[in-house]
N, CA, C and O atoms as CSV, one atom per row, in Angstrom:
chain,resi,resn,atom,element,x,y,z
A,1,UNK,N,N,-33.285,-6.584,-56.437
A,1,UNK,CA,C,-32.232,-5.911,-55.716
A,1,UNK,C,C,-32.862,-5.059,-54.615
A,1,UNK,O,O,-33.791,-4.304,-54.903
A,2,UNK,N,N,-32.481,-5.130,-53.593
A,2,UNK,CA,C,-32.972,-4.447,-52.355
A,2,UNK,C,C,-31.983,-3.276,-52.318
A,2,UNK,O,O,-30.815,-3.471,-52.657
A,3,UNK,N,N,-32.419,-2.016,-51.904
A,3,UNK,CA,C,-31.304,-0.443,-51.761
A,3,UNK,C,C,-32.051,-0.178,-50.163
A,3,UNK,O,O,-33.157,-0.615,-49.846
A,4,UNK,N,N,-31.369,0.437,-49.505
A,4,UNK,CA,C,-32.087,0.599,-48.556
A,4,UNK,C,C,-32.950,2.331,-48.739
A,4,UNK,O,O,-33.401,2.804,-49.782
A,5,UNK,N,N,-32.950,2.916,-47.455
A,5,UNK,CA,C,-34.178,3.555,-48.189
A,5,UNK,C,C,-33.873,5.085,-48.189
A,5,UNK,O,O,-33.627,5.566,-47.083
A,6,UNK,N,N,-33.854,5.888,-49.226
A,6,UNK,CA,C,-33.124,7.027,-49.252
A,6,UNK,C,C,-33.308,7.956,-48.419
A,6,UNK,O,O,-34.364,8.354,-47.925
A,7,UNK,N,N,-32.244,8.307,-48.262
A,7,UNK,CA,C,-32.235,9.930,-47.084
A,7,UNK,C,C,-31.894,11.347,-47.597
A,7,UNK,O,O,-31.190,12.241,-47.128
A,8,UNK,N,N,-32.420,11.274,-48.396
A,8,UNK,CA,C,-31.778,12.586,-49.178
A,8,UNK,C,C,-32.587,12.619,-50.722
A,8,UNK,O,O,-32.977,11.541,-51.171
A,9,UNK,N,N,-32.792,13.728,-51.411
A,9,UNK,CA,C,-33.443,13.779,-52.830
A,9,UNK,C,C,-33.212,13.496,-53.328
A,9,UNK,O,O,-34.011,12.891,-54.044
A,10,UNK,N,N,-31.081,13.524,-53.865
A,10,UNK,CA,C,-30.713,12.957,-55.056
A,10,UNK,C,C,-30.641,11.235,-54.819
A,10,UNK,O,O,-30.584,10.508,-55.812
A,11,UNK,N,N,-30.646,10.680,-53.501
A,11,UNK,CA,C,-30.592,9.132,-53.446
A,11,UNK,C,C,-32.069,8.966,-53.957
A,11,UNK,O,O,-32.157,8.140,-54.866
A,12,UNK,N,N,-33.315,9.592,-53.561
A,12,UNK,CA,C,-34.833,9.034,-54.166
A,12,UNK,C,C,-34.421,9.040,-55.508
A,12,UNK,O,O,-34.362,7.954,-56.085
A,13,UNK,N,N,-34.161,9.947,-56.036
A,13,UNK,CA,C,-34.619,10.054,-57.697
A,13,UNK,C,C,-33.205,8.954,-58.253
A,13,UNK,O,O,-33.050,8.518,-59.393
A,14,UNK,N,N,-32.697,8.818,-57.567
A,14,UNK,CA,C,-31.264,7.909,-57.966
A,14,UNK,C,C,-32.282,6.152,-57.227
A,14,UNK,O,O,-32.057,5.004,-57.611
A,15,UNK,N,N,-32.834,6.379,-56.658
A,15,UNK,CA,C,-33.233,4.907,-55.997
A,15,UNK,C,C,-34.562,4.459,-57.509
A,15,UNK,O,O,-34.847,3.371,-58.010
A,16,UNK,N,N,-35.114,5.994,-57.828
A,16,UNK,CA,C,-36.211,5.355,-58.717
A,16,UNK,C,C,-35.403,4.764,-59.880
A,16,UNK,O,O,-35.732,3.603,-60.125
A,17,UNK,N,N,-34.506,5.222,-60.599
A,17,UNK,CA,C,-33.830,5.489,-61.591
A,17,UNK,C,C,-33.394,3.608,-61.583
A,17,UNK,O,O,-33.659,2.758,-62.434
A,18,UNK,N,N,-32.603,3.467,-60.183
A,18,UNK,CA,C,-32.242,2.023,-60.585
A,18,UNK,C,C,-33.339,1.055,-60.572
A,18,UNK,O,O,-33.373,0.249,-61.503
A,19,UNK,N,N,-34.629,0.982,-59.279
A,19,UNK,CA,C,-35.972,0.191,-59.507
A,19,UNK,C,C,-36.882,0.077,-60.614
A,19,UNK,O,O,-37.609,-0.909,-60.736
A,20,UNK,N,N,-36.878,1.353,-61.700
A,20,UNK,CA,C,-37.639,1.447,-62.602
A,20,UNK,C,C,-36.678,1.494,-63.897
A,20,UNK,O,O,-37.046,1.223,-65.040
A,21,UNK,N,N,-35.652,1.803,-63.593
A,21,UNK,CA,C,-34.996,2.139,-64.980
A,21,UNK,C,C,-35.048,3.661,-65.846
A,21,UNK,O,O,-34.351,4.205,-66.703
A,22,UNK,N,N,-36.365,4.006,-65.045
A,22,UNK,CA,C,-36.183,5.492,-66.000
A,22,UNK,C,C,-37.270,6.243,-64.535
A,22,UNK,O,O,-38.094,5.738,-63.773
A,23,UNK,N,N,-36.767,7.517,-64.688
A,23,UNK,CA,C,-37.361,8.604,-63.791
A,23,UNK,C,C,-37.949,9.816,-64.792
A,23,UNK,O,O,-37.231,10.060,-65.762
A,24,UNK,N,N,-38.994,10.483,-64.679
A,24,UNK,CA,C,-39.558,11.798,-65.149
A,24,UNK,C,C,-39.615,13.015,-64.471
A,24,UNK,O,O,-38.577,12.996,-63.810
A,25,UNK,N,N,-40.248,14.169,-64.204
A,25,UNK,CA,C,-40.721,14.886,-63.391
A,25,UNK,C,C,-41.852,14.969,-62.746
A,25,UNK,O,O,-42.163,15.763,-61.858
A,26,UNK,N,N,-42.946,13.449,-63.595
A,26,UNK,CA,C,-43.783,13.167,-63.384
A,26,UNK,C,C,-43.889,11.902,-62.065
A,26,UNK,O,O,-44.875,11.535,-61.426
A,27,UNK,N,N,-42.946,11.608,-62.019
A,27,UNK,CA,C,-42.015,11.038,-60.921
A,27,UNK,C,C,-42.531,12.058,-59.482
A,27,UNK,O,O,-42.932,11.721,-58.368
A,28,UNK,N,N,-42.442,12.593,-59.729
A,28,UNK,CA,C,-41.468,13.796,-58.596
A,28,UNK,C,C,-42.197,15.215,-58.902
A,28,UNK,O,O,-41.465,16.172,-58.652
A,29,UNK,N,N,-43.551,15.565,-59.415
A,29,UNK,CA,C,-44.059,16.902,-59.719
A,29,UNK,C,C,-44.171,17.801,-58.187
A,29,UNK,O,O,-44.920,18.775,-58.109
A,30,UNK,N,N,-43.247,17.289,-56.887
A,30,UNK,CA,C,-43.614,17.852,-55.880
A,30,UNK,C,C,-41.936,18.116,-55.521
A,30,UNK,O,O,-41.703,18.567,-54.399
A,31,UNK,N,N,-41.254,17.960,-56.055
A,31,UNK,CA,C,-39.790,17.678,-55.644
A,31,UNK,C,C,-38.924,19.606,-57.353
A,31,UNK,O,O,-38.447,19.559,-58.486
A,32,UNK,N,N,-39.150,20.390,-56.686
A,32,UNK,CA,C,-38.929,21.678,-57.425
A,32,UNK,C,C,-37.706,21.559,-57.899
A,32,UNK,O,O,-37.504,22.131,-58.970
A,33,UNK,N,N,-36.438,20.729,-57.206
A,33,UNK,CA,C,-34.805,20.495,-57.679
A,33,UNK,C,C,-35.013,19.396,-58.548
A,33,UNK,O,O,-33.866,19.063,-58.847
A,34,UNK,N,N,-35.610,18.817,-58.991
A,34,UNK,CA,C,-35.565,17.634,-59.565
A,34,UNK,C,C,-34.397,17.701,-61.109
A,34,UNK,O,O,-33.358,17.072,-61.310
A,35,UNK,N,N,-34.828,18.320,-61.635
A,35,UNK,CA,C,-33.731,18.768,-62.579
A,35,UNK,C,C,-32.258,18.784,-62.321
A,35,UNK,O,O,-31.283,18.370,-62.948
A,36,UNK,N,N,-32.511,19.695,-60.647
A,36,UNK,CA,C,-30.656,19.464,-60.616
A,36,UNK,C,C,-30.557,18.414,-59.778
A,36,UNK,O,O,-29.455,18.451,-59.231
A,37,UNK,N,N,-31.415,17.193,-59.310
A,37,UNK,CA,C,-30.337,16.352,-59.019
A,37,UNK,C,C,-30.019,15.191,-59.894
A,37,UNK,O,O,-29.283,14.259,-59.572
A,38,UNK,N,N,-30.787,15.362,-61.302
A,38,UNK,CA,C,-30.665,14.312,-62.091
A,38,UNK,C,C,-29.194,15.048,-62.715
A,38,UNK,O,O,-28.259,14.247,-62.691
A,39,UNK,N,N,-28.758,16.682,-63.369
A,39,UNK,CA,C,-27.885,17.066,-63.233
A,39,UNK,C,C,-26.733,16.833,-62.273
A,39,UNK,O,O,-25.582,16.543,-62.601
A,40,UNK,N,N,-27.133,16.975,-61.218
A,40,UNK,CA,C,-25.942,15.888,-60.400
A,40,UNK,C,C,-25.463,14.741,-60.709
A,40,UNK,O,O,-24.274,14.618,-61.001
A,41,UNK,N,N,-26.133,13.935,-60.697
A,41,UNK,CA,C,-26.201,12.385,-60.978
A,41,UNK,C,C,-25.589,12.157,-62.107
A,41,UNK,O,O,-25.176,11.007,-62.260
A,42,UNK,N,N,-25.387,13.000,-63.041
A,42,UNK,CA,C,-24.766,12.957,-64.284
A,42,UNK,C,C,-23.290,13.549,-64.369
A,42,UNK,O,O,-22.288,12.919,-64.709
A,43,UNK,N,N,-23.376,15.256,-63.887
A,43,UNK,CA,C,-22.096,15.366,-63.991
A,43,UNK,C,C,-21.169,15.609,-62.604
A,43,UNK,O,O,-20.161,16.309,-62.698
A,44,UNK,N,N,-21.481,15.107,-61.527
A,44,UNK,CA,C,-20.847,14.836,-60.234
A,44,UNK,C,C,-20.536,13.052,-60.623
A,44,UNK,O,O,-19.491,12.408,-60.716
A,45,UNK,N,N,-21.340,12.849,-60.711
A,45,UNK,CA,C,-21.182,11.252,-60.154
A,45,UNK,C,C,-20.835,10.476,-61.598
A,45,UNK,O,O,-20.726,9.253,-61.691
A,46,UNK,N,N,-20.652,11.604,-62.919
A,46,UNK,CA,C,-20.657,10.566,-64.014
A,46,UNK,C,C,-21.352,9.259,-64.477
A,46,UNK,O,O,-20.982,8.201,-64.987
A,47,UNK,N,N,-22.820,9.941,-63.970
A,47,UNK,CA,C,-23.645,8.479,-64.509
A,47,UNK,C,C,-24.297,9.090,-65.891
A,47,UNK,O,O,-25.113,10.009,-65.964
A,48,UNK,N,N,-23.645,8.237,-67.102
A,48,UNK,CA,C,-24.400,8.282,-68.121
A,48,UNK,C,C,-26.072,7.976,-68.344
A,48,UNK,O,O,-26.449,6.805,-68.374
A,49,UNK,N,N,-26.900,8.928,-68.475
A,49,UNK,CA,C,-28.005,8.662,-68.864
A,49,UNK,C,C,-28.400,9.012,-70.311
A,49,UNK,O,O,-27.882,9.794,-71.107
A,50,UNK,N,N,-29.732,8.003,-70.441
A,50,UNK,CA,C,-30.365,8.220,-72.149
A,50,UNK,C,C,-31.280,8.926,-71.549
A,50,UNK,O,O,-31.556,8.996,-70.352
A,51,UNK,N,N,-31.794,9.515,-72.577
A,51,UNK,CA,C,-32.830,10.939,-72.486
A,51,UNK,C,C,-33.879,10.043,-73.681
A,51,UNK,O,O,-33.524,9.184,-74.488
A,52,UNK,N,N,-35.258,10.608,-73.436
A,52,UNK,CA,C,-36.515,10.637,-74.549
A,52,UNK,C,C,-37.386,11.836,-73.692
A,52,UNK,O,O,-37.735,11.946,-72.517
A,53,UNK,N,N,-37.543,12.656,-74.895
A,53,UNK,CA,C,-38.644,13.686,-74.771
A,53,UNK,C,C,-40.022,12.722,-75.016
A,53,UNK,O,O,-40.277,11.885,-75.882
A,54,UNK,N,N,-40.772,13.216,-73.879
A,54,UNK,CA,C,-42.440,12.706,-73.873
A,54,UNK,C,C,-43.363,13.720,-73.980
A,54,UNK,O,O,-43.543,14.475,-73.025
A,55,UNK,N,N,-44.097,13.867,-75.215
A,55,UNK,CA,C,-45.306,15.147,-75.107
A,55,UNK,C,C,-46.761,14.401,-74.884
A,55,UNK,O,O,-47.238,13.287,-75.099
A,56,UNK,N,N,-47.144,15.526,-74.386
A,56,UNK,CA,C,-48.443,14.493,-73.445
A,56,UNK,C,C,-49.225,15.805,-73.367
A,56,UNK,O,O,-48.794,16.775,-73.991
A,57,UNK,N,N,-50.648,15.930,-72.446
A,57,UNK,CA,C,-51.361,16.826,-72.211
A,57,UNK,C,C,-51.695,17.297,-70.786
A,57,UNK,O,O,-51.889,16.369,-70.001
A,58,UNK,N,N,-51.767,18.118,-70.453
A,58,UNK,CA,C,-52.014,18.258,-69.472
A,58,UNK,C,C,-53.165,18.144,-68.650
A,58,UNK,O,O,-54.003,17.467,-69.245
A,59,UNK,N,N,-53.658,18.604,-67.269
A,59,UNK,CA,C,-55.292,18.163,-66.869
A,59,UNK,C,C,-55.825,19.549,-67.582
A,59,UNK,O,O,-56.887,19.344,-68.170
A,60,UNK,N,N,-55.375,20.861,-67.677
A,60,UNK,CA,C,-55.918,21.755,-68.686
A,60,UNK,C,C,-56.220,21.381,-70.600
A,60,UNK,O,O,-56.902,22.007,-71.411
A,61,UNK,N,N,-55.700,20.600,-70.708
A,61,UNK,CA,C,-55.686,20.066,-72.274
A,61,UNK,C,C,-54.485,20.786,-72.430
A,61,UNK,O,O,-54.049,20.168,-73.402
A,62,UNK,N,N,-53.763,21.505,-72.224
A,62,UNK,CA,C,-52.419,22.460,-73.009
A,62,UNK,C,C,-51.405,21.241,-73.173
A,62,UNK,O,O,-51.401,20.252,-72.440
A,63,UNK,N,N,-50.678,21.429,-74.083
A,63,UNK,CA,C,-49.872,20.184,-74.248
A,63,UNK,C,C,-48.245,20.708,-73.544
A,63,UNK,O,O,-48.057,21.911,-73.364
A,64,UNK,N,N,-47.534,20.044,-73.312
A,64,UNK,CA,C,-46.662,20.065,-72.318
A,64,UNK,C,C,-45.499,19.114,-73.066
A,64,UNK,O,O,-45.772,18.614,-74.157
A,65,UNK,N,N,-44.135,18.872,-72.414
A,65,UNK,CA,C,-43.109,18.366,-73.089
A,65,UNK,C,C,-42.241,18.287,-71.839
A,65,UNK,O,O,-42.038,19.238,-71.084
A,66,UNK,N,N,-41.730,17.005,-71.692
A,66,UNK,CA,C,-40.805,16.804,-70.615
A,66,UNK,C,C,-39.818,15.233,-70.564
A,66,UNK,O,O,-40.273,14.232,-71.116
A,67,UNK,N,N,-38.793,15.206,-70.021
A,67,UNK,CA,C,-37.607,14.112,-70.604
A,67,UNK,C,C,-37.989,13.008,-69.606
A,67,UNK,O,O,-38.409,13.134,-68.456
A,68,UNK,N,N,-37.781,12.065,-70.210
A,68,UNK,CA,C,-37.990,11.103,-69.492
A,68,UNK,C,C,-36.353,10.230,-69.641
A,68,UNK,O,O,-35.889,9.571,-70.572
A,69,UNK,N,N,-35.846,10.551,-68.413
A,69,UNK,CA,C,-34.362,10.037,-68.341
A,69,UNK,C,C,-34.554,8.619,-67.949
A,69,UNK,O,O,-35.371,8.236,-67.112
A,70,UNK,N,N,-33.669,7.812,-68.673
A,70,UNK,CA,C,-33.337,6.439,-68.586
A,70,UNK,C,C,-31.936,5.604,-68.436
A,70,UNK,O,O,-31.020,5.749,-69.245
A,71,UNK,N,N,-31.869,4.773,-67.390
A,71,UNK,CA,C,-30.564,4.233,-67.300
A,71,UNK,C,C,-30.299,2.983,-67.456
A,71,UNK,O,O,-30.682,1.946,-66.915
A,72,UNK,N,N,-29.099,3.424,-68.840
A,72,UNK,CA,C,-28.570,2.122,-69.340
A,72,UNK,C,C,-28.488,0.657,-68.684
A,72,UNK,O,O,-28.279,0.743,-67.474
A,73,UNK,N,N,-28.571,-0.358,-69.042
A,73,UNK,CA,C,-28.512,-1.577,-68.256
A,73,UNK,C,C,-26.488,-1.342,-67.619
A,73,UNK,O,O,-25.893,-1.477,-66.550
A,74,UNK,N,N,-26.162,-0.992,-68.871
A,74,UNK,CA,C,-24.349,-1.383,-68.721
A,74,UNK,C,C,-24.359,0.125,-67.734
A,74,UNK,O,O,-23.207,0.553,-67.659
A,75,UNK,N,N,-25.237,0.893,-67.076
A,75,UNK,CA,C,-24.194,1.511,-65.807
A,75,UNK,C,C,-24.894,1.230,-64.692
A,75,UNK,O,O,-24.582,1.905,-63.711
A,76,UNK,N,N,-26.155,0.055,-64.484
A,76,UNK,CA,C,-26.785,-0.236,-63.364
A,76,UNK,C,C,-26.043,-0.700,-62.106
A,76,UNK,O,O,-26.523,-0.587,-60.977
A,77,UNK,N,N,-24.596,-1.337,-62.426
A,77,UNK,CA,C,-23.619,-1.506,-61.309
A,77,UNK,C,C,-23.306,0.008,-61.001
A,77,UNK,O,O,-24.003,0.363,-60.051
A,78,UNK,N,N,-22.594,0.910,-61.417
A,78,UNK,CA,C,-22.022,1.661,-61.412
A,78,UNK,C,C,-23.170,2.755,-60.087
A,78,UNK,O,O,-22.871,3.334,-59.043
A,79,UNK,N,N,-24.583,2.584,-60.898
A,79,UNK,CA,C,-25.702,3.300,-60.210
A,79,UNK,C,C,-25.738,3.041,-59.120
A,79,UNK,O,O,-25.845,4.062,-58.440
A,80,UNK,N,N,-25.690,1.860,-58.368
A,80,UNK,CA,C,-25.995,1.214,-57.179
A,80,UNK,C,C,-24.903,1.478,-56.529
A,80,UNK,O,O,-25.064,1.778,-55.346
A,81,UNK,N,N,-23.488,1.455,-57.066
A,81,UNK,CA,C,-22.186,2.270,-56.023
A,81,UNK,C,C,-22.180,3.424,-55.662
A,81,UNK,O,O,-21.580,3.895,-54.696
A,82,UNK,N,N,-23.076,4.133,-56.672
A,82,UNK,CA,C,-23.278,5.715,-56.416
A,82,UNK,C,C,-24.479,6.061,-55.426
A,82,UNK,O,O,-24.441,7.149,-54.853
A,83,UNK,N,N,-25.368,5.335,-55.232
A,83,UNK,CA,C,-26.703,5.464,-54.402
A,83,UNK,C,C,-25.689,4.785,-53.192
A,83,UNK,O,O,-25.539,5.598,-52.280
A,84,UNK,N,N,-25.131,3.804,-53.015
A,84,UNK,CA,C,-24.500,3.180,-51.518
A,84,UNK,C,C,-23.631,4.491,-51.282
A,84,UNK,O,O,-23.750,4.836,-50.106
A,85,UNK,N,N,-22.934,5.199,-51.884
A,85,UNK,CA,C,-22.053,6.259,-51.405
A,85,UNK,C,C,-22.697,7.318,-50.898
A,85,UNK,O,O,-22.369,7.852,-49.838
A,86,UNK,N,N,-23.964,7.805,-51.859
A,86,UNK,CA,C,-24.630,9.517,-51.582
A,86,UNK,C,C,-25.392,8.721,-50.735
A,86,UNK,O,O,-24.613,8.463,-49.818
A,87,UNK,N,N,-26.396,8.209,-50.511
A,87,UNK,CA,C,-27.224,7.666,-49.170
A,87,UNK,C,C,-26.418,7.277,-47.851
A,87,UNK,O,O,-27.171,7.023,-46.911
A,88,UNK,N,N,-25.143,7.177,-47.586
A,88,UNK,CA,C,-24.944,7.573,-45.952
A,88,UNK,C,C,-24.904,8.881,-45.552
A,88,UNK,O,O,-25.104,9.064,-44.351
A,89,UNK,N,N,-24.693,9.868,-46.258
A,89,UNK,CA,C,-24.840,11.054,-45.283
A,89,UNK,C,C,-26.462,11.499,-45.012
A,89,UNK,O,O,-26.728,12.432,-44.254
């Protein structure tokens, strides 16, 4: 599936979401809203996402904890109407 190419933060993290299927913060450790636009994406636009917590380590060794959001196959239409809508402005 080809998307064209985002203009805006919540279309990137909405463009990874449909190419990969799942987005992190590890995604995006340079992008500080990242949280709220996956919050957007959920309760503006009503896209159901699955959640998994990932604990991992950090480059200090401290261990760390962060979600790794994933989108259902059954709202991948739904995703792609919502990225064609928020990506024209």
């Amino acid at each position: 599936m080809t998307l064209s190419t985002p203009v805006n933060n919540r279309a990137e993290v909405l463009h990874t979401l449909i190419q990969k299927g799942c987005v992190s913060i590890q995604d995006y450790p340079y992008l500080s809203g990242f949280r709220t636009r996956v919050s957007e994406l959920s309760l503006r636009h009503s896209l159901t996402l699955d959640s998994e917590m990932i604990r991992s380590t950090n480059k200090f060794g401290n261990n760390i904890a962060y979600k790794k959001h994933i989108l259902p196959q059954s709202e991948q239409q739904k995703a792609v109407a919502i990225y064609n809508e928020i990506n024209r402005r």
